[in-house]
PQR file of N, CA, C, O and H, with PARSE charges and radii, in Angstrom:
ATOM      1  N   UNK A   1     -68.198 140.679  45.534 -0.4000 1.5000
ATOM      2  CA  UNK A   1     -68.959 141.887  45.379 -0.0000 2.0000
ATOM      3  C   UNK A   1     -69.506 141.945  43.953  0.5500 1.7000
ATOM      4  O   UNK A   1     -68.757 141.729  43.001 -0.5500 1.4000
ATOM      5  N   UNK A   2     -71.014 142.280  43.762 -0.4000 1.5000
ATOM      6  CA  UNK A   2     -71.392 142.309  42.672 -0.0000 2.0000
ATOM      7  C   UNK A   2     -70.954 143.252  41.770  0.5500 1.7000
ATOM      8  O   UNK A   2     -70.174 144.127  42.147 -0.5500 1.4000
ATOM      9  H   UNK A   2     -71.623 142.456  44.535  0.4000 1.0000
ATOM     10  N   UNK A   3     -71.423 143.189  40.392 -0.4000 1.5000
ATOM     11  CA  UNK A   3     -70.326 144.424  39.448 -0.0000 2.0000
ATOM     12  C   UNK A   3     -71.450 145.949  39.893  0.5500 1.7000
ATOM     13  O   UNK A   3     -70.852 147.014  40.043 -0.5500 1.4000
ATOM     14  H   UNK A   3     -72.056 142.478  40.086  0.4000 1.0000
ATOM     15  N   UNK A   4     -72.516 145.946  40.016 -0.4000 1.5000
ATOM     16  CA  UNK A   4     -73.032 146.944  40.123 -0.0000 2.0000
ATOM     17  C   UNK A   4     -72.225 147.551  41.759  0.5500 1.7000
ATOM     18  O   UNK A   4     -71.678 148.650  41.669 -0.5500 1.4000
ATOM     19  H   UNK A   4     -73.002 145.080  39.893  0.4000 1.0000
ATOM     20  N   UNK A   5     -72.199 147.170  42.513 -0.4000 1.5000
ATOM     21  CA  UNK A   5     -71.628 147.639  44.103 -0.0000 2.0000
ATOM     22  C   UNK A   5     -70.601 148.149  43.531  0.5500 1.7000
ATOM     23  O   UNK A   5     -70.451 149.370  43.578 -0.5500 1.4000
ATOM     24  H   UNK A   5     -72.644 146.278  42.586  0.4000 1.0000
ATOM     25  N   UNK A   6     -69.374 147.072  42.654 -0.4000 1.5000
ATOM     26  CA  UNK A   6     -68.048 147.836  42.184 -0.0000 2.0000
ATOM     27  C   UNK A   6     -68.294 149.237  41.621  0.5500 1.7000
ATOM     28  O   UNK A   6     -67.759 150.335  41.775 -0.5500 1.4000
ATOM     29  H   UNK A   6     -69.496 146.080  42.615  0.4000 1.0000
ATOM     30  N   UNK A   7     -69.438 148.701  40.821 -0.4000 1.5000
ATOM     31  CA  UNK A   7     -69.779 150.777  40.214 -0.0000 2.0000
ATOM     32  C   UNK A   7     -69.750 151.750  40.986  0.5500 1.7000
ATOM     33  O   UNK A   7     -68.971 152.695  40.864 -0.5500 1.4000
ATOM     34  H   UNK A   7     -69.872 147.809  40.695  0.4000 1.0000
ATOM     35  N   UNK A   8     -70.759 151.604  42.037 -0.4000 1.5000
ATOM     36  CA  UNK A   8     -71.036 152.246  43.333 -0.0000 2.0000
ATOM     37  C   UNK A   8     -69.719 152.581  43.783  0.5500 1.7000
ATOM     38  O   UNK A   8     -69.297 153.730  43.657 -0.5500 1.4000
ATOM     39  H   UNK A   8     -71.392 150.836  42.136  0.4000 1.0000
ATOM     40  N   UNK A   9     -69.054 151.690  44.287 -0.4000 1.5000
ATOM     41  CA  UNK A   9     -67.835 152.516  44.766 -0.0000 2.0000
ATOM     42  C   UNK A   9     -67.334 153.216  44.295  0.5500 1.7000
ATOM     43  O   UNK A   9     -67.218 154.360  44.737 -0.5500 1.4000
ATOM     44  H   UNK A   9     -69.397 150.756  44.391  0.4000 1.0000
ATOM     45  N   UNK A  10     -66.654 152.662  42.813 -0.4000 1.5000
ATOM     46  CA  UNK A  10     -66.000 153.528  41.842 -0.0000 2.0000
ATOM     47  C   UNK A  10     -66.351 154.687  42.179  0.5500 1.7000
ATOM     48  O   UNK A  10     -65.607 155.424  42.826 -0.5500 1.4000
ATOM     49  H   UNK A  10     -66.748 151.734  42.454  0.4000 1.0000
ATOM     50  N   UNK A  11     -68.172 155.199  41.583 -0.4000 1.5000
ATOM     51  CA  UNK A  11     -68.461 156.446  41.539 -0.0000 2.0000
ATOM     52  C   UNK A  11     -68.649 157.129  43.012  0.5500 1.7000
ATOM     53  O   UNK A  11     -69.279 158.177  42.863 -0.5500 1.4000
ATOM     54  H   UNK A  11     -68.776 154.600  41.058  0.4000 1.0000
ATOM     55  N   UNK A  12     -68.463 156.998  43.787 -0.4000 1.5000
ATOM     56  CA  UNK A  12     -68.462 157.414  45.526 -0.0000 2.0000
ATOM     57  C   UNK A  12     -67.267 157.322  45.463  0.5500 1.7000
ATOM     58  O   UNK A  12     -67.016 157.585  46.639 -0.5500 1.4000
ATOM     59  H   UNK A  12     -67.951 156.147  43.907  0.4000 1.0000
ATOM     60  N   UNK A  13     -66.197 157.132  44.953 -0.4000 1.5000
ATOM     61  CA  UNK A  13     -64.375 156.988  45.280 -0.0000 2.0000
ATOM     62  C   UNK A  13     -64.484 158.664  44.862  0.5500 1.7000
ATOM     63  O   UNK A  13     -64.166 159.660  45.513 -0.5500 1.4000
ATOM     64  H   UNK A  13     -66.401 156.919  43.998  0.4000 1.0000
ATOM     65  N   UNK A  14     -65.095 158.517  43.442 -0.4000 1.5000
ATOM     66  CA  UNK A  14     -65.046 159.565  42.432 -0.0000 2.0000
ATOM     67  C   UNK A  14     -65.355 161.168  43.039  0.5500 1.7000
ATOM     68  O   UNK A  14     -64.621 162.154  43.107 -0.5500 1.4000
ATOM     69  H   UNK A  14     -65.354 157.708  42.913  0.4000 1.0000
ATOM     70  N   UNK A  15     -66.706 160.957  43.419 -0.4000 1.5000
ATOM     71  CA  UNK A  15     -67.283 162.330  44.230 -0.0000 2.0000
ATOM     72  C   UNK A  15     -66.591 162.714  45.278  0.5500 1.7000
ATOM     73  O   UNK A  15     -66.444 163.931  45.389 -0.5500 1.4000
ATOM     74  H   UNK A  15     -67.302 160.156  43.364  0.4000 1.0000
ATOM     75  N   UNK A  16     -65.883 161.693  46.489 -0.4000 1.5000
ATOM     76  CA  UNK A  16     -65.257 161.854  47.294 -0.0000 2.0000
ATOM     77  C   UNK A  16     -64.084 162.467  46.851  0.5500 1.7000
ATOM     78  O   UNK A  16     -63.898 163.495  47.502 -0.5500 1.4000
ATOM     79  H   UNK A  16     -66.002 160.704  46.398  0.4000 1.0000
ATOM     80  N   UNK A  17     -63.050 162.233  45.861 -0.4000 1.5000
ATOM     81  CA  UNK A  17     -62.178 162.838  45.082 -0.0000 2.0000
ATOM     82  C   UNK A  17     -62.153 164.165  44.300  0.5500 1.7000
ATOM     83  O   UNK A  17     -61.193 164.819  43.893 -0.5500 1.4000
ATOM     84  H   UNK A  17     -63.200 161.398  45.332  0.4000 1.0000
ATOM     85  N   UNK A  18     -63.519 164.384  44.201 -0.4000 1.5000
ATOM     86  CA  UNK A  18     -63.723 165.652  43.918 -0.0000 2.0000
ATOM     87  C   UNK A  18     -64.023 166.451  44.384  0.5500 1.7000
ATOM     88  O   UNK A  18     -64.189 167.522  43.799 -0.5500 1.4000
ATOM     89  H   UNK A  18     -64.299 163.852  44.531  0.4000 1.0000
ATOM     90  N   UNK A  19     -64.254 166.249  45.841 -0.4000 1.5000
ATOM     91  CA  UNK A  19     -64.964 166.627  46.730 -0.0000 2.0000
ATOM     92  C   UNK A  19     -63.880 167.532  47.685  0.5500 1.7000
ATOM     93  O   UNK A  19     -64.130 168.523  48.371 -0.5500 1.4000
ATOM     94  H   UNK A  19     -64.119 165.380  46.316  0.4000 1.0000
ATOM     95  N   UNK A  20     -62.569 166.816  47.473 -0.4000 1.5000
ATOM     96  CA  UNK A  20     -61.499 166.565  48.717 -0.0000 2.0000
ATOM     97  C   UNK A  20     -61.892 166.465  49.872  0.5500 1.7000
ATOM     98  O   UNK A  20     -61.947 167.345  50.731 -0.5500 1.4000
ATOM     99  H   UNK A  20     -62.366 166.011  46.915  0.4000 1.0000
ATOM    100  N   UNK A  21     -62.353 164.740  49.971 -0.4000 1.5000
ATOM    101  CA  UNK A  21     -62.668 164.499  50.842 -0.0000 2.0000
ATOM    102  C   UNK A  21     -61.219 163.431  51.058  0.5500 1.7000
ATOM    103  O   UNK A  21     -61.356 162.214  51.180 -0.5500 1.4000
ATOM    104  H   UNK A  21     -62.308 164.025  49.273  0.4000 1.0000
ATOM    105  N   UNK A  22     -59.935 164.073  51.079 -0.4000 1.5000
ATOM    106  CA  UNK A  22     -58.753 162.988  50.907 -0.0000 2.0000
ATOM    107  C   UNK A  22     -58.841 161.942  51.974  0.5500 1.7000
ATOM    108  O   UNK A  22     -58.980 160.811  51.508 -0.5500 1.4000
ATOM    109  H   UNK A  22     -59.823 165.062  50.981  0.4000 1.0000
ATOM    110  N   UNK A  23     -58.802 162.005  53.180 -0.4000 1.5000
ATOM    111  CA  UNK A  23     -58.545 160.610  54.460 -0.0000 2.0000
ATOM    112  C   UNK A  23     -59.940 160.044  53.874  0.5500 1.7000
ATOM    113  O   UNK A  23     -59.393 159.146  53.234 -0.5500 1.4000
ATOM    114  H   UNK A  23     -58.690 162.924  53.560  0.4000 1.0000
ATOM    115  N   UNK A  24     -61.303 159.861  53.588 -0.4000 1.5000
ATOM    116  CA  UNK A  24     -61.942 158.890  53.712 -0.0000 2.0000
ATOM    117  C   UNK A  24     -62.073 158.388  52.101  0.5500 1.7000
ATOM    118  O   UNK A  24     -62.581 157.293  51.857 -0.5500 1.4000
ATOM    119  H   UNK A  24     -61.747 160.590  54.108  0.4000 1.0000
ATOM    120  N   UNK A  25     -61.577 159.270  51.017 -0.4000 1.5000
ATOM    121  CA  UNK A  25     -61.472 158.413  49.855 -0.0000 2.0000
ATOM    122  C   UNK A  25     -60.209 157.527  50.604  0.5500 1.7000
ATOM    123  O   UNK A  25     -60.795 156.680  51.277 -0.5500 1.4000
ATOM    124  H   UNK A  25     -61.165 160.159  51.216  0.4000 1.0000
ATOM    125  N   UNK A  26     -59.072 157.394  50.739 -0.4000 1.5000
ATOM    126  CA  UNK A  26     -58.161 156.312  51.362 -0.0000 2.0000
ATOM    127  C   UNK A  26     -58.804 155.564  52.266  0.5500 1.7000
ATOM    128  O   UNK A  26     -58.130 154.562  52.507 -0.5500 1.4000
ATOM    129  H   UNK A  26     -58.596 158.082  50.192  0.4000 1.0000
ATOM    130  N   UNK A  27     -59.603 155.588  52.754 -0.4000 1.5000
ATOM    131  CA  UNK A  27     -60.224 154.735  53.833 -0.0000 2.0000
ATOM    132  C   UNK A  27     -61.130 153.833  53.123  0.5500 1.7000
ATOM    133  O   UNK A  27     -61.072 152.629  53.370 -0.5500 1.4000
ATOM    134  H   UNK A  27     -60.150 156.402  52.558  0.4000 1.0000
ATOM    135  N   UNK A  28     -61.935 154.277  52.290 -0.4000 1.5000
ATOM    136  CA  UNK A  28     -62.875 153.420  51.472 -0.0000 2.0000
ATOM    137  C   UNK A  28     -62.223 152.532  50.523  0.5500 1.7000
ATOM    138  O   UNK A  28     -62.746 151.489  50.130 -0.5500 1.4000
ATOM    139  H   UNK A  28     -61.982 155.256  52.089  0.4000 1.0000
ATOM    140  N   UNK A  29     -60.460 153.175  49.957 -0.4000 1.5000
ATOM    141  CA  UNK A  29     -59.974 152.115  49.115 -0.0000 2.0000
ATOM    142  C   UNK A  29     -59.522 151.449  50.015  0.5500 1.7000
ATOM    143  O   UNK A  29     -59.385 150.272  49.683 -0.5500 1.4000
ATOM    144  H   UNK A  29     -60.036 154.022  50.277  0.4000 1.0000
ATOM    145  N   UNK A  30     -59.166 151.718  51.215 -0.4000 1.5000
ATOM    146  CA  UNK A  30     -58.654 150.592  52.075 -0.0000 2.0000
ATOM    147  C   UNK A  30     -59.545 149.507  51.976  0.5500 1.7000
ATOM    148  O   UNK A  30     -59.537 148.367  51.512 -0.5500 1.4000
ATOM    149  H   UNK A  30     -59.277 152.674  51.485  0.4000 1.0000
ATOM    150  N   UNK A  31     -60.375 150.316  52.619 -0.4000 1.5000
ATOM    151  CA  UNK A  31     -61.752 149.067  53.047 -0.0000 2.0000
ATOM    152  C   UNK A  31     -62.138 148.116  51.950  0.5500 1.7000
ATOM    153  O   UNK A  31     -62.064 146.912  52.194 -0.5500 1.4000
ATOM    154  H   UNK A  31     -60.381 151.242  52.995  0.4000 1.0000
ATOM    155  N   UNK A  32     -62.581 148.564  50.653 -0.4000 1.5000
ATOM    156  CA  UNK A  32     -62.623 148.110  49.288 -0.0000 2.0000
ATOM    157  C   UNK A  32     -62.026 147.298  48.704  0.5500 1.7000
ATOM    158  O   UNK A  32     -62.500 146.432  47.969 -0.5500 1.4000
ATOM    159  H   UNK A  32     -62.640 149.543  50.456  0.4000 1.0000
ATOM    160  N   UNK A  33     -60.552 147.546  49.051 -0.4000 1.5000
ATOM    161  CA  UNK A  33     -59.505 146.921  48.521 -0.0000 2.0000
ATOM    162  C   UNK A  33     -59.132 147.272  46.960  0.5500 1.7000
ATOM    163  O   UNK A  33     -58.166 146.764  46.392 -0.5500 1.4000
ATOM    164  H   UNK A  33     -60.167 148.249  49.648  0.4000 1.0000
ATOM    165  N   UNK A  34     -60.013 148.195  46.353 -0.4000 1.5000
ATOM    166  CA  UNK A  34     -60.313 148.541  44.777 -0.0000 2.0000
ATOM    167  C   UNK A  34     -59.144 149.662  44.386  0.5500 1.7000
ATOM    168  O   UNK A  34     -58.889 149.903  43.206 -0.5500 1.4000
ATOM    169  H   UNK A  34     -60.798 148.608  46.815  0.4000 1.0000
ATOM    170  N   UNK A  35     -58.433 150.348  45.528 -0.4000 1.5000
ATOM    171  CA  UNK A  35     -57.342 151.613  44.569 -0.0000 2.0000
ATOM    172  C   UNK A  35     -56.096 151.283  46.051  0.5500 1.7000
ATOM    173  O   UNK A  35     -56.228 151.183  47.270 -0.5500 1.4000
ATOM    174  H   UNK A  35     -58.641 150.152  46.487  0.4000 1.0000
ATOM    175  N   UNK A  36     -54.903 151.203  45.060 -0.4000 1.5000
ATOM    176  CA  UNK A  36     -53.798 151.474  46.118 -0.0000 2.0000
ATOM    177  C   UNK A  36     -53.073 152.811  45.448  0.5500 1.7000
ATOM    178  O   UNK A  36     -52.174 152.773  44.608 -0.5500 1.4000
ATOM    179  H   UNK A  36     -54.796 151.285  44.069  0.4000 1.0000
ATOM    180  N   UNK A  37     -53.727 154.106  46.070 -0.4000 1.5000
ATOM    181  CA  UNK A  37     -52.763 155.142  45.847 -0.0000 2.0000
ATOM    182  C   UNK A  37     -51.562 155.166  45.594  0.5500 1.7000
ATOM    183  O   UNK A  37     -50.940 155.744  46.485 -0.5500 1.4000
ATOM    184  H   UNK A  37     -54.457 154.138  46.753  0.4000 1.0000
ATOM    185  N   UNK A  38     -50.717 154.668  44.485 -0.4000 1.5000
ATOM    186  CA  UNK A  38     -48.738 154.967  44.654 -0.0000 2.0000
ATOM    187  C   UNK A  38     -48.603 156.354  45.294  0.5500 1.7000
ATOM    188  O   UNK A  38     -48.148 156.590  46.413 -0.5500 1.4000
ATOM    189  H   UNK A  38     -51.223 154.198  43.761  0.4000 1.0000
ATOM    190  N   UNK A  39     -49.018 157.127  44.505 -0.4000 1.5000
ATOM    191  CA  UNK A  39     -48.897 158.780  44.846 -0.0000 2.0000
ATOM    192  C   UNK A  39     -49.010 159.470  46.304  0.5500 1.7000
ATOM    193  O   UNK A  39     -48.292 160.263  46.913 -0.5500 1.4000
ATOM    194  H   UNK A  39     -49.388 156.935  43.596  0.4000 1.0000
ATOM    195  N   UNK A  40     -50.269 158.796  46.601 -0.4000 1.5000
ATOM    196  CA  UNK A  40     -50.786 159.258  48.088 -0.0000 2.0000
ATOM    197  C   UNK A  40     -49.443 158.434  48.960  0.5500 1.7000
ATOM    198  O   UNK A  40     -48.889 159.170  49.776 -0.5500 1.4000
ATOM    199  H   UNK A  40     -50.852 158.151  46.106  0.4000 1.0000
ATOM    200  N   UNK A  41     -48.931 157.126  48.871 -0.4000 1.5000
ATOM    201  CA  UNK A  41     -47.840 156.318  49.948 -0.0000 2.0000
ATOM    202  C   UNK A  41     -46.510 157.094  49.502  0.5500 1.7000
ATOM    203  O   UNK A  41     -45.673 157.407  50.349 -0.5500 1.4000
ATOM    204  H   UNK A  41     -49.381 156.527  48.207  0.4000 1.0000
ATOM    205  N   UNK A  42     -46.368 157.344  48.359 -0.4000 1.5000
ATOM    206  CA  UNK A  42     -44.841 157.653  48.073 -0.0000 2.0000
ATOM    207  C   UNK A  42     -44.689 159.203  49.043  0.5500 1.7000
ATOM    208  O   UNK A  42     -43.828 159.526  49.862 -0.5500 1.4000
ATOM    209  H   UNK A  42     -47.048 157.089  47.671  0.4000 1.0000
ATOM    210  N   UNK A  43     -45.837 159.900  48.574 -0.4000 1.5000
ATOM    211  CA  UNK A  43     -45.986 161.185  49.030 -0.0000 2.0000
ATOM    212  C   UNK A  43     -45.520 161.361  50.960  0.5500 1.7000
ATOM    213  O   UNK A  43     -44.646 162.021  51.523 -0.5500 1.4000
ATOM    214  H   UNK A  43     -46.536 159.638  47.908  0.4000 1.0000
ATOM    215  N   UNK A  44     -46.541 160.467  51.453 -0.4000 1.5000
ATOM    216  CA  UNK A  44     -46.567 160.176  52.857 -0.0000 2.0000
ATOM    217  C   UNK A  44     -44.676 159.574  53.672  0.5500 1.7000
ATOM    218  O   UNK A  44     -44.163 160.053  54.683 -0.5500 1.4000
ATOM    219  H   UNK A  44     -47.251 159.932  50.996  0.4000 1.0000
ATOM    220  N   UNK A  45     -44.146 158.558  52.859 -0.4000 1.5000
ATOM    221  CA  UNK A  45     -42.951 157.889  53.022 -0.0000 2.0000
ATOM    222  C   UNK A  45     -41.861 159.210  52.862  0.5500 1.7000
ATOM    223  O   UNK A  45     -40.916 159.469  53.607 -0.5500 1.4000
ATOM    224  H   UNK A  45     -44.564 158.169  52.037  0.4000 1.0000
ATOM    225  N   UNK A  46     -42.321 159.978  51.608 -0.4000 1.5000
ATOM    226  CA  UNK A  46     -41.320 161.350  51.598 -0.0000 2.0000
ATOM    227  C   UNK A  46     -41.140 162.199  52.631  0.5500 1.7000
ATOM    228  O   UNK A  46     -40.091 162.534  53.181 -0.5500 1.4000
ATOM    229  H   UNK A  46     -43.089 159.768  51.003  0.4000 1.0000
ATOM    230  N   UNK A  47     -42.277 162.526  52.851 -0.4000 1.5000
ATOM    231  CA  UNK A  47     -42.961 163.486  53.839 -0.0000 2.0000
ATOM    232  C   UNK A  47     -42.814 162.980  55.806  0.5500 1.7000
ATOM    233  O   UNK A  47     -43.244 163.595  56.782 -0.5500 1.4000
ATOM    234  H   UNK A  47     -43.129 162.254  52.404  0.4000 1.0000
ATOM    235  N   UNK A  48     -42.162 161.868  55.751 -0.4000 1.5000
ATOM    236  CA  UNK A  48     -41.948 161.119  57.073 -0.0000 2.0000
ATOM    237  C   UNK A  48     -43.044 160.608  57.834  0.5500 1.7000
ATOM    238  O   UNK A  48     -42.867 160.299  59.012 -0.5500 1.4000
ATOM    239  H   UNK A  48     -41.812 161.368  54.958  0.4000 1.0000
ATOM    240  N   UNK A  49     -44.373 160.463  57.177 -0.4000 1.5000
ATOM    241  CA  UNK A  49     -45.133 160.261  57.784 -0.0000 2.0000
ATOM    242  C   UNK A  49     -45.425 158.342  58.253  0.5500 1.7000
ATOM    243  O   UNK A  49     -45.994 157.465  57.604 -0.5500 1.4000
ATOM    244  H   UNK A  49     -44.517 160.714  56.220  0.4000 1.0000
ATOM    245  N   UNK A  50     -44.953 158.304  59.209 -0.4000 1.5000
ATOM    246  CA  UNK A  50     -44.458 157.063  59.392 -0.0000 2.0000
ATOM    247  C   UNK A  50     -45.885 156.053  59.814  0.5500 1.7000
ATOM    248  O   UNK A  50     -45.985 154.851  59.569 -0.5500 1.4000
ATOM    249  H   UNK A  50     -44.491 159.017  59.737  0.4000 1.0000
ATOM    250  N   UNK A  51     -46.862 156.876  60.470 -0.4000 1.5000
ATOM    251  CA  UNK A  51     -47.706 156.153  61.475 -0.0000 2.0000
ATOM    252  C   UNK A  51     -49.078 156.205  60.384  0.5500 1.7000
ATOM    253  O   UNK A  51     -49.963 155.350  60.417 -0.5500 1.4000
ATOM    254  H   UNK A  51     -46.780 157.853  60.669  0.4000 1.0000
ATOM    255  N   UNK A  52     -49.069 157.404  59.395 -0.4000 1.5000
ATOM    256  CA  UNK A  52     -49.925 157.276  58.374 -0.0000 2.0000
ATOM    257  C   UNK A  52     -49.757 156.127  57.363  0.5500 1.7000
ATOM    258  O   UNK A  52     -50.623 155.279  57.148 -0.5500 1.4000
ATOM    259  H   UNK A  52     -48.350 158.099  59.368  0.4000 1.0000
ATOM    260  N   UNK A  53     -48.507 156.189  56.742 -0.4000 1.5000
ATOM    261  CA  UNK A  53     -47.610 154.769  56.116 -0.0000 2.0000
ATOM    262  C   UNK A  53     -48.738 153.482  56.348  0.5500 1.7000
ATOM    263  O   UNK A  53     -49.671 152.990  55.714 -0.5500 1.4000
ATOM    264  H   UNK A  53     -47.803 156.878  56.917  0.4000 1.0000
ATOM    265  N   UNK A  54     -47.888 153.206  57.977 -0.4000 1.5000
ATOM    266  CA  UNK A  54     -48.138 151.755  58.671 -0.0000 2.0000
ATOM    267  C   UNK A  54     -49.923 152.005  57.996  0.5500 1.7000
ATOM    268  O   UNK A  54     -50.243 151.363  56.995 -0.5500 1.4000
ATOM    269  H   UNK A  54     -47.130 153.606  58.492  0.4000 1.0000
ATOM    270  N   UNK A  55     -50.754 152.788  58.536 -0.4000 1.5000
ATOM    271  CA  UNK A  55     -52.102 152.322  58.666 -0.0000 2.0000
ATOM    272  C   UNK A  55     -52.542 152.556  57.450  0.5500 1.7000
ATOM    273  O   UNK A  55     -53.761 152.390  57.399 -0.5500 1.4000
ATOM    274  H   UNK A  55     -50.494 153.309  59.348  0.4000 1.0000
ATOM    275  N   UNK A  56     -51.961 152.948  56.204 -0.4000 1.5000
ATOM    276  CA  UNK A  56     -52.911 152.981  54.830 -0.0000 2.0000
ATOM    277  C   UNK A  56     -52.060 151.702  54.120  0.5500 1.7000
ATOM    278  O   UNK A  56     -52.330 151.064  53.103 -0.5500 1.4000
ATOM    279  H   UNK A  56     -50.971 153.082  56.245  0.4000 1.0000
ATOM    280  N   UNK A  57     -50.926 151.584  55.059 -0.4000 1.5000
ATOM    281  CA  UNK A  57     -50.500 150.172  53.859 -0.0000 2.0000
ATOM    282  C   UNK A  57     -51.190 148.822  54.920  0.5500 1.7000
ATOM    283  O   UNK A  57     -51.297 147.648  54.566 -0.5500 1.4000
ATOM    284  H   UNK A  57     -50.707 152.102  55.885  0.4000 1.0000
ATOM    285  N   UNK A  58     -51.490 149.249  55.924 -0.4000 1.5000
ATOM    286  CA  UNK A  58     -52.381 147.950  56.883 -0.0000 2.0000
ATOM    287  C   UNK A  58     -52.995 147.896  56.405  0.5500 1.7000
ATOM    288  O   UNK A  58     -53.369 146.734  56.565 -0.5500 1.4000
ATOM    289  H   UNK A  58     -51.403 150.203  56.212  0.4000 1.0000
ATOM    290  N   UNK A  59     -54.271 148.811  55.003 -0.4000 1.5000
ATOM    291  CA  UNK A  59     -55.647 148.167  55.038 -0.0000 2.0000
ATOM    292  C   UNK A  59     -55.509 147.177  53.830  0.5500 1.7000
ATOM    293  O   UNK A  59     -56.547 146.564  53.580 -0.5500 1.4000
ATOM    294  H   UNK A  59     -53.967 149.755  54.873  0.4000 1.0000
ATOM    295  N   UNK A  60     -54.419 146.900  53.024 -0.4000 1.5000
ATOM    296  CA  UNK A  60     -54.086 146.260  51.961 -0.0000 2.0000
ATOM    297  C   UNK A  60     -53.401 145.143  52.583  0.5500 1.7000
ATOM    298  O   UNK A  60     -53.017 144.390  51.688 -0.5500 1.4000
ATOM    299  H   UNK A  60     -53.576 147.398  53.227  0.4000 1.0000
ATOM    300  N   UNK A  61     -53.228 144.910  53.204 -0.4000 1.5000
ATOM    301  CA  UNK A  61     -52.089 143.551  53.966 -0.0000 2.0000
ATOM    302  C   UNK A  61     -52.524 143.667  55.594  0.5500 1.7000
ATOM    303  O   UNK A  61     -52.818 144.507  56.445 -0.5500 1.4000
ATOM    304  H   UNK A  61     -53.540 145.522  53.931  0.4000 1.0000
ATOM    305  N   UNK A  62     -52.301 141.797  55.356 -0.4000 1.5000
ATOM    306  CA  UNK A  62     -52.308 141.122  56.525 -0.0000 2.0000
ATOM    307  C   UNK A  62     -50.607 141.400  57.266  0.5500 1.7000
ATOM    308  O   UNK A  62     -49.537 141.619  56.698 -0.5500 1.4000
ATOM    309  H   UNK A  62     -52.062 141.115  54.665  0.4000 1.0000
ATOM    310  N   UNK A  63     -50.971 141.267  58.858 -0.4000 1.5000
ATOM    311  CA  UNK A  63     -49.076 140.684  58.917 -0.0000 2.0000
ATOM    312  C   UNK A  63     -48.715 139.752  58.769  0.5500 1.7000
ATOM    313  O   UNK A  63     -47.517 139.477  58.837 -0.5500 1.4000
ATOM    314  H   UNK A  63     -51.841 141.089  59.319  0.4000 1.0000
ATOM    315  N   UNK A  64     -49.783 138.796  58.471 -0.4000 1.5000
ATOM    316  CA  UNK A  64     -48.827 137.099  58.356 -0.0000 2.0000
ATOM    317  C   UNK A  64     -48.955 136.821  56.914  0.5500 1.7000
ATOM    318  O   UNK A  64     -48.700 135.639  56.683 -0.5500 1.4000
ATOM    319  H   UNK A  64     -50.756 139.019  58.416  0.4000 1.0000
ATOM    320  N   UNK A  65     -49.389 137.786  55.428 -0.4000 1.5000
ATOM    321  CA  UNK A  65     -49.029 138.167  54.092 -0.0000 2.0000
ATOM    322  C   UNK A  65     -47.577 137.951  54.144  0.5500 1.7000
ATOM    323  O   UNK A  65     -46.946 138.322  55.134 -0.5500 1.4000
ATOM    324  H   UNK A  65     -49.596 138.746  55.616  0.4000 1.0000
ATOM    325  N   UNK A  66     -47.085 137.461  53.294 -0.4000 1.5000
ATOM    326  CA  UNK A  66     -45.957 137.536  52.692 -0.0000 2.0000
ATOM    327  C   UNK A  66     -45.454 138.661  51.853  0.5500 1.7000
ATOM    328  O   UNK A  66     -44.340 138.593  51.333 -0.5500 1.4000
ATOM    329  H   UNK A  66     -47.598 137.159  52.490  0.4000 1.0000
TER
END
């Protein structure tokens, strides 16, 4: 990805974040691969959210990742 696109996201992560637009800023870092929320997973793992977990730590890892 070129550095200008990285900008682009950045600043669309950004507006989306300010926006509270929370599920699709996580969806775009999924997709991106550019932010792994600690805060947003620790929060979710506290909170029992088990099936949210699996699918925001799926967009960062394969299953056959080590």
């Amino acid at each position: 990805m070129s550095s200008l696109s990285r900008e682009l996201v950045f600043l669309i992560l950004q507006f989306l974040d300010e926006e509270k637009f929370k599920e699709t800023v996580h969806k775009l870092e999924q997709e991106s691969g550019f932010f792994f929320n600690m805060k947003y997973f620790e929060d979710e793992v506290h909170n029992g959210n088990w099936d949210e977990v699996e699918k925001y730590l799926s967009g960062f890892t394969k299953v056959d990742d080590n």
